[in-house]
Backbone as CSV, one residue per row, in Angstrom:
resi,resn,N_x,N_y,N_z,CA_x,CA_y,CA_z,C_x,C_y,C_z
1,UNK,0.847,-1.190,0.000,0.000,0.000,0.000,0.879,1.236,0.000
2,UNK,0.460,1.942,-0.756,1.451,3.263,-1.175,0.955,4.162,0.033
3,UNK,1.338,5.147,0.125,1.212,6.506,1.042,1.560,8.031,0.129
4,UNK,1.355,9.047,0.562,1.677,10.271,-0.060,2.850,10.563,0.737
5,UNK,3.721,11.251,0.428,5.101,11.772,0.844,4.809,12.378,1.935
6,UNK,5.272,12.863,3.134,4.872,13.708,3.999,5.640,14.910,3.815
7,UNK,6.614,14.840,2.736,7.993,16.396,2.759,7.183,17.290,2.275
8,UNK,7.655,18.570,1.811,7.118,19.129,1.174,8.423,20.208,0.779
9,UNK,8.832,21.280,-0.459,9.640,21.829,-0.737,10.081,23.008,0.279
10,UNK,9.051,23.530,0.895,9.138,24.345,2.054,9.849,23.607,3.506
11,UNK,10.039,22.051,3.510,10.054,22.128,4.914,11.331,20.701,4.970
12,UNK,11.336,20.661,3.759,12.693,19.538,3.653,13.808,19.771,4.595
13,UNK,14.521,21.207,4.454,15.542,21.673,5.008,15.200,21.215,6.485
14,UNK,14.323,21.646,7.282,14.422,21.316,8.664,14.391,19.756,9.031
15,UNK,13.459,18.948,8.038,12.949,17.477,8.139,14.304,16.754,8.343
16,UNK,15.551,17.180,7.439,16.601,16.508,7.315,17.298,17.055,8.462
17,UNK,17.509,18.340,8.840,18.203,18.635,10.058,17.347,17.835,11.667
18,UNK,15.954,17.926,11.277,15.557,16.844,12.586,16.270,15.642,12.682
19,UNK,15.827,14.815,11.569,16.742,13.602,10.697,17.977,13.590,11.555
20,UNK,18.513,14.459,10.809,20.607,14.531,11.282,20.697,14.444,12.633
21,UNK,19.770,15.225,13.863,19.904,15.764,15.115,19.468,14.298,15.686
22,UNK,18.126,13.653,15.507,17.913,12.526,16.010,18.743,11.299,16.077
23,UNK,19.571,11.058,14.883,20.313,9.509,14.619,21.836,10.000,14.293
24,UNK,22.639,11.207,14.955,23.710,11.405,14.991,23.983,10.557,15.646
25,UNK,24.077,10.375,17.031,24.753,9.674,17.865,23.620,8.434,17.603
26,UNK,23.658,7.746,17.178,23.069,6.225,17.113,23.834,4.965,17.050
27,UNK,23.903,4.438,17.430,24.704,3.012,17.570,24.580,2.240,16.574
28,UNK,25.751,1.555,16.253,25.568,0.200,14.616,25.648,-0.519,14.956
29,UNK,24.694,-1.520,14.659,24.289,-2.772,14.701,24.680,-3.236,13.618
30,UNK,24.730,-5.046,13.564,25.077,-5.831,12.365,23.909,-5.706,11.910
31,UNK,23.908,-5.824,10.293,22.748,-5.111,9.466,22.152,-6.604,9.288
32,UNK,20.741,-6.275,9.245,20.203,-8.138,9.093,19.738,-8.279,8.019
33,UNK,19.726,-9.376,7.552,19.843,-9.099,5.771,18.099,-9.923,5.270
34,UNK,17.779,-9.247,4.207,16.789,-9.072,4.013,16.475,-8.647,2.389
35,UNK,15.202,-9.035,1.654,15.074,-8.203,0.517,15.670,-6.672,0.178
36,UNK,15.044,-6.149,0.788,15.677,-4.606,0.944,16.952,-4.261,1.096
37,UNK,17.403,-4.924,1.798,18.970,-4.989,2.493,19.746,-5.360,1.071
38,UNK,19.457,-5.842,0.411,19.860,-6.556,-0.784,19.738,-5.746,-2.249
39,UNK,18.601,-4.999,-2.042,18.779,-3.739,-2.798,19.417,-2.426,-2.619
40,UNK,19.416,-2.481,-1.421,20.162,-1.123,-0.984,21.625,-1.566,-1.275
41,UNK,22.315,-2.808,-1.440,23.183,-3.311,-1.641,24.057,-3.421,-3.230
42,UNK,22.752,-3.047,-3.758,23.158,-3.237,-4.906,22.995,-1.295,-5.843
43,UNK,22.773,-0.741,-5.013,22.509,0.863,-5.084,23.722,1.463,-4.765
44,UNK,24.168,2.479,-5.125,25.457,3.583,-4.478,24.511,3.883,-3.027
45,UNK,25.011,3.148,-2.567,24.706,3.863,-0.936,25.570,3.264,0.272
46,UNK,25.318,3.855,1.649,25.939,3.780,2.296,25.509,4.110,3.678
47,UNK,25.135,2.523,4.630,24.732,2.675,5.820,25.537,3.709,7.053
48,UNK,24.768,4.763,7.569,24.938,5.535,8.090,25.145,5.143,9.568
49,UNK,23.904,4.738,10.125,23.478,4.099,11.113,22.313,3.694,11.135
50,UNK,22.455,2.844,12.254,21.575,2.050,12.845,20.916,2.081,14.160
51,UNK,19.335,2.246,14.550,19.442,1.855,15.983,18.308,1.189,16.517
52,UNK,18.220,0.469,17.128,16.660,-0.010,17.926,16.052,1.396,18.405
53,UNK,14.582,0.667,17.917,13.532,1.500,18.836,12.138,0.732,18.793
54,UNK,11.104,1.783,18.558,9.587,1.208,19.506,8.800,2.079,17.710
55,UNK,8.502,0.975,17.192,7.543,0.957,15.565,6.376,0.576,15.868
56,UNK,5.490,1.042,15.472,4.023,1.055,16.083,3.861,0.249,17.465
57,UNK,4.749,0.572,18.610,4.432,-0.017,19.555,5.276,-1.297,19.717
58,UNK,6.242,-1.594,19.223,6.398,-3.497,18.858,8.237,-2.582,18.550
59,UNK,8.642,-3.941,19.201,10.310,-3.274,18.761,10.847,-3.603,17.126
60,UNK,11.833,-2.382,16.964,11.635,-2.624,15.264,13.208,-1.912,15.223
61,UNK,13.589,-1.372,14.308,15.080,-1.092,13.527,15.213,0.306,12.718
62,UNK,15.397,1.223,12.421,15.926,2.149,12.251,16.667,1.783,10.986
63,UNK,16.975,1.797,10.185,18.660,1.857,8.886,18.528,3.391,8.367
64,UNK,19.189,3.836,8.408,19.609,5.356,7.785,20.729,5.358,6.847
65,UNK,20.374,5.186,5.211,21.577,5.393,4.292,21.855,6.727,3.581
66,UNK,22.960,6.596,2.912,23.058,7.988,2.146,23.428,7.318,0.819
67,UNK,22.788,8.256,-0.135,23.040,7.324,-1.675,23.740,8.972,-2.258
68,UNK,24.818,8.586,-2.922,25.863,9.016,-3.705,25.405,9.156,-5.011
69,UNK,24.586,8.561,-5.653,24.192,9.002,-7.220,22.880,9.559,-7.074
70,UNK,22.424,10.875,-7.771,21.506,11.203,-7.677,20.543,10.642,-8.009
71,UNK,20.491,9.487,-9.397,19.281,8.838,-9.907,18.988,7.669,-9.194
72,UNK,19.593,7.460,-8.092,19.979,6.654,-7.063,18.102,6.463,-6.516
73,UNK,17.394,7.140,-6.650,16.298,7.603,-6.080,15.067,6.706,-6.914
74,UNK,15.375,6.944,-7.856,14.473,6.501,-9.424,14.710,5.148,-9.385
75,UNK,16.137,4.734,-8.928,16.654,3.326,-9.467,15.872,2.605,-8.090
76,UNK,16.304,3.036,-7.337,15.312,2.512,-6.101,13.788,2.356,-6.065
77,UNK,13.233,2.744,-6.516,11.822,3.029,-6.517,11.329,1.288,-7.699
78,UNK,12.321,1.558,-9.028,12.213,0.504,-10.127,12.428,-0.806,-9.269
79,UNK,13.530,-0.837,-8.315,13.839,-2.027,-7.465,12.628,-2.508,-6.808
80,UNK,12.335,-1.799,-6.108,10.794,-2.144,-5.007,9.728,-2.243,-5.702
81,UNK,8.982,-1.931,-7.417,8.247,-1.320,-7.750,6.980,-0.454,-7.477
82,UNK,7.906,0.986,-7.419,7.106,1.757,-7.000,7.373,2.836,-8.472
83,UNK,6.290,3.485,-8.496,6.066,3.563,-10.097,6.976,5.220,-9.953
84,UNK,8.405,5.535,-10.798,9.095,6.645,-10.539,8.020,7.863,-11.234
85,UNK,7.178,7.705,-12.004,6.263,8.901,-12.006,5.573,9.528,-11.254
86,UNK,5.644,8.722,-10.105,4.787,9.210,-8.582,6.016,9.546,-7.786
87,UNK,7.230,10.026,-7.804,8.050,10.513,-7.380,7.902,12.103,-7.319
88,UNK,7.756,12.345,-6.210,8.247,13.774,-6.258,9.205,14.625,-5.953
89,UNK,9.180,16.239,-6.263,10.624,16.475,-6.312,11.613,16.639,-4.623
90,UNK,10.890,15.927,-3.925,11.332,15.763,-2.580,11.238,14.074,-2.623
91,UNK,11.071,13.142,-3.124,11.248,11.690,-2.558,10.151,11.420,-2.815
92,UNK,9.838,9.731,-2.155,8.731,9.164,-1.796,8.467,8.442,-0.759
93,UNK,7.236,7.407,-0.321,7.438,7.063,0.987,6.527,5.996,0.479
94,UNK,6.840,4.791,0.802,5.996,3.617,0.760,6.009,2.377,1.755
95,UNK,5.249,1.294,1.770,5.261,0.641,2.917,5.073,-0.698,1.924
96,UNK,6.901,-1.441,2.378,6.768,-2.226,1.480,5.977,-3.494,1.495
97,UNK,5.824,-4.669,1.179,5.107,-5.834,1.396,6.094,-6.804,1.548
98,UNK,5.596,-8.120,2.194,6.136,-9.209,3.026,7.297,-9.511,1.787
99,UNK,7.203,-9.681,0.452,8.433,-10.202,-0.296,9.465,-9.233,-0.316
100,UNK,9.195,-8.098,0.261,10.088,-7.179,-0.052,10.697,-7.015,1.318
101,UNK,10.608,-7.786,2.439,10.593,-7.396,3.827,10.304,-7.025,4.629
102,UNK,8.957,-6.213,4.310,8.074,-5.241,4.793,8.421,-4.067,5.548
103,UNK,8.408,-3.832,6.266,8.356,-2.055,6.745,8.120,-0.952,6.158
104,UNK,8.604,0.252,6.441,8.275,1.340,6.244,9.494,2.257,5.646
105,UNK,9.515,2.574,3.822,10.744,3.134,3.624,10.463,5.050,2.956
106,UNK,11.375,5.221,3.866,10.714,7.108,3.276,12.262,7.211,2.718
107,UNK,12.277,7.372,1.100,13.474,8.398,0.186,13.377,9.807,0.041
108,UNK,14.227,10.153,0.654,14.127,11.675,0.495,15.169,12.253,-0.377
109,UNK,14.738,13.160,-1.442,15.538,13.316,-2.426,16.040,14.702,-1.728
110,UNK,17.650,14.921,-1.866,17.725,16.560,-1.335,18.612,16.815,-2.792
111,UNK,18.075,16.956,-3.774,18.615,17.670,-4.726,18.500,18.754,-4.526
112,UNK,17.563,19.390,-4.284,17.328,20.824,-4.444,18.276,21.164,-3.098
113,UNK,19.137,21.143,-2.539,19.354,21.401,-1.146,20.920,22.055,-2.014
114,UNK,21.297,21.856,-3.041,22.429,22.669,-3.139,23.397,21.462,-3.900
115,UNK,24.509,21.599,-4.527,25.237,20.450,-4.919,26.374,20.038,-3.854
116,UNK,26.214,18.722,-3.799,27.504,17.823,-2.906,26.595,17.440,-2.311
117,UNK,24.947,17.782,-1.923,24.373,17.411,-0.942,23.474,15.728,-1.724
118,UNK,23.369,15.055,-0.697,23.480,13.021,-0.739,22.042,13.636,-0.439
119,UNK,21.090,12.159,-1.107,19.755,11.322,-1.223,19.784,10.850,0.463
120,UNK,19.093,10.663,1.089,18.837,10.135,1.993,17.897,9.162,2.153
121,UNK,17.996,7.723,2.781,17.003,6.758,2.760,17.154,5.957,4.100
122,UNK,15.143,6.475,5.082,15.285,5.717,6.027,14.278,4.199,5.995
123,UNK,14.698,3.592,6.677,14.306,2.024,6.687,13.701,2.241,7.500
124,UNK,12.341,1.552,8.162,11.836,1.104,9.745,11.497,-0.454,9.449
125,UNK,12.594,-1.158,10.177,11.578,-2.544,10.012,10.780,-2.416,11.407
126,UNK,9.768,-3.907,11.230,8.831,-4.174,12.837,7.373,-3.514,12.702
127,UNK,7.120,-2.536,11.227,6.153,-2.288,11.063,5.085,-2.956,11.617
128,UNK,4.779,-4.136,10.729,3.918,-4.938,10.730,3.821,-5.898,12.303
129,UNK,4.622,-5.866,13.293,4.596,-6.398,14.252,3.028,-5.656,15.127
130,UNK,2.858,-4.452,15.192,2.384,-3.820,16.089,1.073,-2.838,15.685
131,UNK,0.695,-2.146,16.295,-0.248,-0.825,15.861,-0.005,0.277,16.203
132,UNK,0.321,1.020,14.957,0.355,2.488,15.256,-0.081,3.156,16.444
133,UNK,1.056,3.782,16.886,0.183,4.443,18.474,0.248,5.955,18.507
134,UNK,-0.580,6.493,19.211,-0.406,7.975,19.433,0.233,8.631,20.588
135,UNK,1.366,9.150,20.345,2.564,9.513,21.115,2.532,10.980,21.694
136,UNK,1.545,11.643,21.694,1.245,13.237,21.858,0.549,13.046,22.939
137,UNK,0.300,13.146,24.207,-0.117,13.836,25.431,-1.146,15.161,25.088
138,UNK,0.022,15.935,24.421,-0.579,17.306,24.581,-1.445,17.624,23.672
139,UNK,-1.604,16.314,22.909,-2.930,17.165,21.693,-3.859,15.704,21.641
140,UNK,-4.907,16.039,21.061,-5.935,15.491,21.231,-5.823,14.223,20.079
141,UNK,-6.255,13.318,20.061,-5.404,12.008,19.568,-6.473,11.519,18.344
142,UNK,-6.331,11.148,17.105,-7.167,11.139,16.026,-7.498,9.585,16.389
143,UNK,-8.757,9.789,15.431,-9.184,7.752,15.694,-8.163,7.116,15.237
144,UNK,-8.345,6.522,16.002,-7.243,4.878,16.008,-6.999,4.395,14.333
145,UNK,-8.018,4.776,13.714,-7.594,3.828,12.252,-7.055,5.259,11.115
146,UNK,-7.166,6.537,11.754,-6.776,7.202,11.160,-5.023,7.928,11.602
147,UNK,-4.516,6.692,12.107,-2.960,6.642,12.740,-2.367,5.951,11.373
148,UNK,-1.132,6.395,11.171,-0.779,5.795,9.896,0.599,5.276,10.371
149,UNK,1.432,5.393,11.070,2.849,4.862,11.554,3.381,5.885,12.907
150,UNK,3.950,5.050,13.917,4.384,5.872,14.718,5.936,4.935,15.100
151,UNK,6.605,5.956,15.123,7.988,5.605,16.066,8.167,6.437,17.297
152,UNK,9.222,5.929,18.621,9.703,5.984,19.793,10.983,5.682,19.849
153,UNK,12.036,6.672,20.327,13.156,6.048,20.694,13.342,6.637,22.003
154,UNK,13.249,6.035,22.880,12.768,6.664,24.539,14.401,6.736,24.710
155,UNK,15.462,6.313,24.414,16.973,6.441,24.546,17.412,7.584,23.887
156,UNK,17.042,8.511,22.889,17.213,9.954,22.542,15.859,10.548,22.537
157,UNK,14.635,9.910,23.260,13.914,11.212,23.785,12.788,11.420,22.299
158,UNK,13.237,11.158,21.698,12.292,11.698,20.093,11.102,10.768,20.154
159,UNK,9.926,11.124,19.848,8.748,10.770,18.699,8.043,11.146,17.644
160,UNK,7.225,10.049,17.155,7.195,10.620,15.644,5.978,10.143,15.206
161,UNK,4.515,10.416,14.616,3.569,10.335,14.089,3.408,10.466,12.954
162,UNK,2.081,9.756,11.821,1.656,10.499,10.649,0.343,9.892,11.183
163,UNK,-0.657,10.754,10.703,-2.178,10.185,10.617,-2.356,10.954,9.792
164,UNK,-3.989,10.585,9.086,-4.762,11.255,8.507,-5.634,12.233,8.772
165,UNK,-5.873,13.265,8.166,-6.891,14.102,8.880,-7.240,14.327,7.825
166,UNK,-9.057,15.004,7.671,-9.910,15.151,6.747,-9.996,16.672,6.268
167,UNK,-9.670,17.567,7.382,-8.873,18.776,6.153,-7.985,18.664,5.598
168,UNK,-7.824,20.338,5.131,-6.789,20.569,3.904,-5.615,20.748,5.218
169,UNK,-4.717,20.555,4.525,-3.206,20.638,4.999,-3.126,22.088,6.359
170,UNK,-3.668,23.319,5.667,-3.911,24.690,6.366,-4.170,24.303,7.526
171,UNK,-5.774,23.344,7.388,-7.114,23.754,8.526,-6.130,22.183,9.455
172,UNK,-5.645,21.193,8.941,-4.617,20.365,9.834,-3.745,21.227,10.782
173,UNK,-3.244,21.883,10.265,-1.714,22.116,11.177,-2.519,23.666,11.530
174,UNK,-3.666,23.808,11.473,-4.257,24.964,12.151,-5.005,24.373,13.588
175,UNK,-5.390,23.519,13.370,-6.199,22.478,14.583,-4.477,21.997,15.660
176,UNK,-3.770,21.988,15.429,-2.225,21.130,15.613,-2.038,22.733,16.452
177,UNK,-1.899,23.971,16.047,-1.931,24.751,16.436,-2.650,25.455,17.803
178,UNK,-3.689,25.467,17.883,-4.017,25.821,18.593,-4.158,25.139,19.684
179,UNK,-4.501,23.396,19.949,-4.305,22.545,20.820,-2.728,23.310,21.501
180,UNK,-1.698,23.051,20.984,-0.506,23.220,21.182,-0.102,24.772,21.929
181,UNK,-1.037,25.683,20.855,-0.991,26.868,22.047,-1.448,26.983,23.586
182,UNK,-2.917,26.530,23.448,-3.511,26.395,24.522,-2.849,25.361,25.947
183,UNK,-2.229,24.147,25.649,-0.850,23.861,25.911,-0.013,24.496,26.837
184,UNK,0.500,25.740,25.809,1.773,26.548,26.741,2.645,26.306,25.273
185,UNK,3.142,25.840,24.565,3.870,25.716,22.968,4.033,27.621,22.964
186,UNK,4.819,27.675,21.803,5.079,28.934,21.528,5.092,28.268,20.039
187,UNK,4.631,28.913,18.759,4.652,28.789,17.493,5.885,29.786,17.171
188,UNK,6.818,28.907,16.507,8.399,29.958,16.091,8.847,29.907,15.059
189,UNK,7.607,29.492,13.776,7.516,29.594,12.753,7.033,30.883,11.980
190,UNK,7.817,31.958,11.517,6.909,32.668,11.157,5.823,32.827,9.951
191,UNK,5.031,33.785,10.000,3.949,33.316,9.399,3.198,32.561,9.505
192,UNK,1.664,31.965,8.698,0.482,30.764,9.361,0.337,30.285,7.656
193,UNK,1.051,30.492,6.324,0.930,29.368,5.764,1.761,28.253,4.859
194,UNK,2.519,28.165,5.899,3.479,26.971,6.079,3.323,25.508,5.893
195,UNK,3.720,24.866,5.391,3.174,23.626,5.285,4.301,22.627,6.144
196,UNK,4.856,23.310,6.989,5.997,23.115,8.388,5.945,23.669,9.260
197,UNK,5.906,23.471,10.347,5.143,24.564,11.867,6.476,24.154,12.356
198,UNK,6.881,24.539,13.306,7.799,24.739,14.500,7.425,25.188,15.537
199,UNK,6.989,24.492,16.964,6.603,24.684,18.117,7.717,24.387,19.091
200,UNK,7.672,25.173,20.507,8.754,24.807,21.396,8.194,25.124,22.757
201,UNK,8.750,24.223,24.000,8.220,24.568,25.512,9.290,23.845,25.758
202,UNK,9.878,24.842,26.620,11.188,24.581,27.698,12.034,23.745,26.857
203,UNK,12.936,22.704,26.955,13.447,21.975,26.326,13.013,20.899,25.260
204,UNK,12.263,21.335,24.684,11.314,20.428,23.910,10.935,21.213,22.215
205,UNK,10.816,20.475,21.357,10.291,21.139,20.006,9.962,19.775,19.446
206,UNK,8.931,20.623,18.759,7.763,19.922,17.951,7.809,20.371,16.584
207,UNK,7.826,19.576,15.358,7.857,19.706,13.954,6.329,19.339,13.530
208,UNK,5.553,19.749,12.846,3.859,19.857,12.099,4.179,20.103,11.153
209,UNK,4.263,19.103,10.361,3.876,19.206,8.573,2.435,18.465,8.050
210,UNK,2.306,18.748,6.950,0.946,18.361,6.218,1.330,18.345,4.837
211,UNK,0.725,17.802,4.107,0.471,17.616,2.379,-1.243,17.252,2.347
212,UNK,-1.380,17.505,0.941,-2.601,17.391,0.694,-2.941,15.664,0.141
213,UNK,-3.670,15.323,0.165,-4.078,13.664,-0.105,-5.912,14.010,-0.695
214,UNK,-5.668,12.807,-1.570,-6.844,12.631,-2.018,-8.089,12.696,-1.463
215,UNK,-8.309,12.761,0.398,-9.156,12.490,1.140,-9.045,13.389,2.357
216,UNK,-8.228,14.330,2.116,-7.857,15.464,3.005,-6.251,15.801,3.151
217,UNK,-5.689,15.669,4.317,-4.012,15.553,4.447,-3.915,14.385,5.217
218,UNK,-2.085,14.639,5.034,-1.376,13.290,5.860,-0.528,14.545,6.567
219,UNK,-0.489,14.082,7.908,-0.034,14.598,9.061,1.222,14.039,9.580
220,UNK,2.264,14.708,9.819,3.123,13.947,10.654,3.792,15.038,11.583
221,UNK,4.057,14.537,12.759,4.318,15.518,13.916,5.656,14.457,14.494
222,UNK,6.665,15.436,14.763,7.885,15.022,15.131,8.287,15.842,16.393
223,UNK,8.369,15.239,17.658,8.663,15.389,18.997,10.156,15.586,19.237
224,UNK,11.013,16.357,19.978,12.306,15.867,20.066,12.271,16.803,21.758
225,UNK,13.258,16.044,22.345,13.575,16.824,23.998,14.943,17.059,23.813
C-alpha cells in the first residue's frame, strides 16, 4: 500500500536537520539481511546508522543510508516497484510488502538542497509487528484507524507520528496549532501558511507538517527533547 510523501519543498531543510539531530549519535548494529537490504546493496549507498527502537508499539530497527548518485532515487523506486512517475521532487514514501521485507521506507531526495548534498534513505523494520500508536499527550489524539505509523526512541527522547486528517493541509496544522498553544507551545515559525510549523516549551520542540491527499491531508508531527 502506497502513502503520499509527507515532505514538502518548504520544509525539507528542517525534516533533514531533525533527521541529522535525532540519529547522529546512534549506535551500529550488524545489518540483518533481508530483501531490501539486498537492494540497498546493490545501489550507491551507504549505511549511516543504525538503531533499535519502539515501531508502532512493537520493537523494530531504524537503517539510515546515504546514496551518492543522484538517480539513485528513481533506481530505487524501479527495485521495489514503486512507479518513478509518482516521485516527487522531494522523494517518496511507501510501505513495502512481506516479499520485499516489509516495513516502512521514506526516500528523500535533497537535490534541491544545493550540490555535494546526498539522497537520503530511512528504513523502519517491525512495522507490521504492532499498531500504530499515538505519542502526543498534549494534543488530542485522532481515531485509532486514522494513525498511519508511529515511532519511539525513549533512549534519545524523540517521537514521531503520521495520521490522517480530513482537512486541507492549512485547517490540519491549524487544529495542531491551537491545541498546542492552549498547551503553553510557543509557534516559532513565522507566518500561518506553512506547510511546516515549528513549536517549542522549555526543552522540547515539535515539527507539524501536512500535504494534501486525495481524502484530506497526511499529518506527521515530530517530537524531540
Amino acid at each position: 500500500m502506497l502513502y503520499s510523501f509527507f515532505l514538502t519543498k518548504r520544509n525539507i531543510v528542517v525534516v533533514l536537520f531533525m533527521i541529522t539531530m535525532l540519529f547522529a549519535s546512534a549506535a551500529v548494529f550488524v545489518k540483518a539481511k533481508g530483501s531490501i537490504f539486498n537492494v540497498m546493496d546493490k545501489l550507491a549507498t551507504k549505511l549511516e546508522y543504525t538503531s533499535e527502537l519502539e515501531v508502532n508499539g512493537s520493537p523494530g530497527v531504524v537503517y539510515v543510508y546515504t546514496m551518492y548518485d543522484f538517480n539513485a532515487i528513481e533506481r530505487l523506486a524501479k527495485h521495489i516497484g514503486y512507479d518513478p512517475a509518482n516521485i516527487s521532487e522531494d522523494g517518496f514514501r511507501v510501505k513495502l510488502d512481506e516479499k520485499q521485507g516489509g516495513g516502512m521506507l521514506f526516500a528523500i531526495s535533497s537535490n534541491k538542497l544545493g550540490e555535494g548534498s546526498a539522497p537520503l534513505v530511512l528504513y523502519f523494520s517491525g512495522v507490521e509487528k504492532g499498531t500504530p500508536q499515538w505519542l502526543f499527550p498534549e494534543l488530542p489524539a485522532p481515531e485509532p484507524t486514522a494513525i498511519q505509523f508511529s515511532v519511539k526512541d525513549t533512549s534519545r527522547k524523540m517521537t514521531m507520528c503520521t495520521y490522517i486528517d480530513n482537512g486541507t493541509p492549512a485547517q490540519a496544522i491549524d487544529g495542531v496549532r491551537l491545541a498546542l498553544l492552549t498547551d503553553g507551545w510557543d509557534c516559532v515559525t513565522p507566518g500561518t501558511q506553512s506547510t511546516g510549523v515549528f513549536f517549542a516549551k522549555e526543552d522540547s520542540v515539535i515539527l507539524v507538517s501536512a500535504t494534501s491527499t486525495s481524502n484530506g491531508s497526511t499529518v506527521l508531527i515530530m517530537k524531540k527533547k
